[in-house]
N, C-alpha and C positions, 0 to 999 in steps of 0.2 A: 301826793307825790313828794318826795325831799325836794327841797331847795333849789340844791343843786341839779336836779333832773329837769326842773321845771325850766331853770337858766338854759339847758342845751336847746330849750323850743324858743326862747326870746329871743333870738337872734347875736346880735354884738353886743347886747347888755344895756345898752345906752338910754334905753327903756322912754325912746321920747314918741310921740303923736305920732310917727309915721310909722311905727311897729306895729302890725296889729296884735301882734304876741303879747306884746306888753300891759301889763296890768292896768296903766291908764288910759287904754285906748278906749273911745268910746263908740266902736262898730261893733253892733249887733250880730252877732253869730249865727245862721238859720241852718241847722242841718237838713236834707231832706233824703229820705232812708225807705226803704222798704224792706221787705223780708225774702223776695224773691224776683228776681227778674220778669223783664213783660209785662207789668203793671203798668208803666207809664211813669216813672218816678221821673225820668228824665224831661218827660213833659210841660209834668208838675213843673219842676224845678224852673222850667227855662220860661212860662209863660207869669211864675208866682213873681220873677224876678222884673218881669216886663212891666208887669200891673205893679208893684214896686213903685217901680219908675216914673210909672204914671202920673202917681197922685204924687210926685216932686221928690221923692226919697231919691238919697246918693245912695249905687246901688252896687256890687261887685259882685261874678257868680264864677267858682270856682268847681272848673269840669272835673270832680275825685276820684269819677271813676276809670282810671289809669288803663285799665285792662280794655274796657269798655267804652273808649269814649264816645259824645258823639252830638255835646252839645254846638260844636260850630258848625256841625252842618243843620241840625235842627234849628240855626237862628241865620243862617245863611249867611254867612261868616267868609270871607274870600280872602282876607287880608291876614298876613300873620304880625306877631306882637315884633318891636325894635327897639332894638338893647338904646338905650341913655344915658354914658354914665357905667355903671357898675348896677344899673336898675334896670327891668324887661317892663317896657310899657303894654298893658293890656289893650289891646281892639277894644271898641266900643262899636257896639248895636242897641238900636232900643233904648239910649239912655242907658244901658248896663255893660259894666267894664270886665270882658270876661277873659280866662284863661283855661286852657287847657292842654293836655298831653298831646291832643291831634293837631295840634300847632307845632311840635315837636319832632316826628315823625314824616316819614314821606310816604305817599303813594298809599296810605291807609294799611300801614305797616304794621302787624301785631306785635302788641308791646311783649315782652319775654324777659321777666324779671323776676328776682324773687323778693319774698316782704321787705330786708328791711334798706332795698334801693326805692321802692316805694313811698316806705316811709321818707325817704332824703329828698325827693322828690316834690310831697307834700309840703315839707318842711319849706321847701325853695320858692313854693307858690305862693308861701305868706308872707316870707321875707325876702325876696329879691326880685319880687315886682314893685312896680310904683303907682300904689293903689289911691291913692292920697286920702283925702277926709272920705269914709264912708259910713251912712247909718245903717246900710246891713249888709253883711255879706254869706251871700247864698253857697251852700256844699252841697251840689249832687253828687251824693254816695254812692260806693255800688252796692249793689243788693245783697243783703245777706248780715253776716256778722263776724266778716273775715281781717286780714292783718289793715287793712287799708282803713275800712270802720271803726275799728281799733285804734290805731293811730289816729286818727281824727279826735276823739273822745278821750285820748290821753292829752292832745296836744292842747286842745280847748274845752276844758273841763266845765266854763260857764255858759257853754253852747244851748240854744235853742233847740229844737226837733220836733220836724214834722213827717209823719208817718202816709206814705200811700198805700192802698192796699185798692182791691178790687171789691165787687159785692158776695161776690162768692167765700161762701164759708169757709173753703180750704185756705185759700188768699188771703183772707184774713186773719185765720190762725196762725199762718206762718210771720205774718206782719208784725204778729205779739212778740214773737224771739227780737226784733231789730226792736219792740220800744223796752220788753224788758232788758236788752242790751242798755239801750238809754239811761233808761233810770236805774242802774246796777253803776255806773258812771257818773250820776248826779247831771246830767243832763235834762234841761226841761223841756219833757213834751206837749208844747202847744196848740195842738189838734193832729187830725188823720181828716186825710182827703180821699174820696171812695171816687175814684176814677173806674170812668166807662159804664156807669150807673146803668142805662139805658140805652136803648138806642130809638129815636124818635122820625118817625116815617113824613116828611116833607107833603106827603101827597095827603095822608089820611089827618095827620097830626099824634098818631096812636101809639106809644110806647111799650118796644120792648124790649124785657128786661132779659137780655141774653145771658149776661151771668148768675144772675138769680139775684136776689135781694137783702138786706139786712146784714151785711158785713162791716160796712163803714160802723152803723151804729156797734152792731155787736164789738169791735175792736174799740172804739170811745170809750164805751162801757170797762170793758175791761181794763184801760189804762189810764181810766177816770179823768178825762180829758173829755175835748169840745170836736164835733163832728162842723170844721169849717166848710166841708160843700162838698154836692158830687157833680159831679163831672159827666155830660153825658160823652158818647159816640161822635164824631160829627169832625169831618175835616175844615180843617181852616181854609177863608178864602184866599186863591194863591195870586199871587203877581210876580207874571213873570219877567216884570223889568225890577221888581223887589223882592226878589226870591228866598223866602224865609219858611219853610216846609211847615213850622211844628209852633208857627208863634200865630196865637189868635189878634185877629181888629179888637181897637178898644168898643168898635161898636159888633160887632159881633155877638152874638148869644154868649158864647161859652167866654166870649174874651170879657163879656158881662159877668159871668160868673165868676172866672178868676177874678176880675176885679172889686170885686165884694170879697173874694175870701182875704185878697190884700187887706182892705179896710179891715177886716177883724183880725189879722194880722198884728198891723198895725197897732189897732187900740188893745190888744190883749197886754203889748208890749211898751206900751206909754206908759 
């Protein structure tokens, strides 16, 4: 991009630590993208951020899908964000400092915009909150490879991306268009997450494979990248004095498993 294009996404120019825009910043960008809705991208996003957190990362997770939101009720979110200043302080759950458009909105209000108030939007989320030092910050996209996706990949060109898809072969083909979007942007794809793998029977131990199999790898394969873990079936245990729907225990099966794909996360990007 020219110069001066790149300048309208830094914000006031001033190019210091607390931009994330800014060239010197040193928070780690993670996109997380799919290629069609229903996969679970949102999932991904909101438990990869958690497990994150876990193992001591400063963590920020930014809800991008505008249209779509839906990660503060997935992490059971009640509070909304309070101006500071000329800055919007993000809620914190989980150790992760998150924002989004349904903080925005009332009464689960559909959002009715076209692209480029989206984009201003976006643009508002990276610079006129007070995110402070972060080592990563997480973007659940919305599905697909529309103007929001877009914007994203213009705005932070040295972005991270990880790709969900399902096992199913159709799901996965389509998962290909969001990473060849990626890397047609110079964005690096750091794995694919094969969510909903299985579904495994409590009573027998016996697994099955409801969408059928060999998707995550087939998608790895094809955008020559790392299959960081699949994901099975399986709801999180709820509490209903801690009510968080979509966020697994660190001791949990599955919240085991995110939490391994953090560590390779993690060291992929060391």
């Amino acid at each position: 991009m020219p110069e001066e294009e790149l300048e309208k996404h830094r914000g006031s120019g001033q190019g210091g630590s607390g931009d994330l825009l800014s060239p010197t910043s040193k928070t780690t960008f993670i996109a997380i993208a799919s290629g069609k809705g229903g996969v679970g991208k949102s999932t991904v996003s909101v438990n990869m951020a958690v497990s994150l957190a876990r193992l001591g990362k400063k963590v920020g997770l930014v809800d991008a899908d505008i249209y779509g939101f839906s990660v503060p009720d997935m992490m059971g979110i009640t509070k909304r964000p309070v101006v500071r200043g000329e800055k919007i302080i993000p809620v914190e759950r989980f150790g992760v400092k998150v924002i989004s458009m349904g903080f925005f909105v009332e009464d689960n209000a559909p959002v009715i915009w076209r692209g480029p108030m989206l984009g201003k939007m976006l643009t508002n989320f990276f610079q006129d909150v007070e995110w402070g030092d972060l080592d990563y910050l997480l973007l659940d996209l919305p599905p697909g490879t529309g103007d929001v996706a877009l914007d994203v990949h213009t705005m932070l060109p040295s972005s991270k991306e990880i790709i969900v898809t399902t096992p199913h072969p159709t799901a996965a083909f389509v998962a290909a268009r969001a990473g060849a979007m990626a890397l047609s942007t110079e964005h690096e794809i750091i794995g694919v997450v094969e969510n909903m793998s299985y579904y495994e029977s409590k009573k027998t131990g016996e697994k099955e494979y409801v969408f059928g199999q060999g998707g995550g790898e087939k998608l790895a394969d094809e955008l020559r990248t790392d299959l960081l873990g699949k994901v099975p079936l399986r709801q999180p245990d709820w509490d209903e004095h801690d009510f968080a729907p979509s966020v697994y225990g660190e001791d949990h099966q599955i919240g085991q498993i995110y939490l391994d794909m953090a560590k390779r996360v993690v060291n992929k990007l060391s």
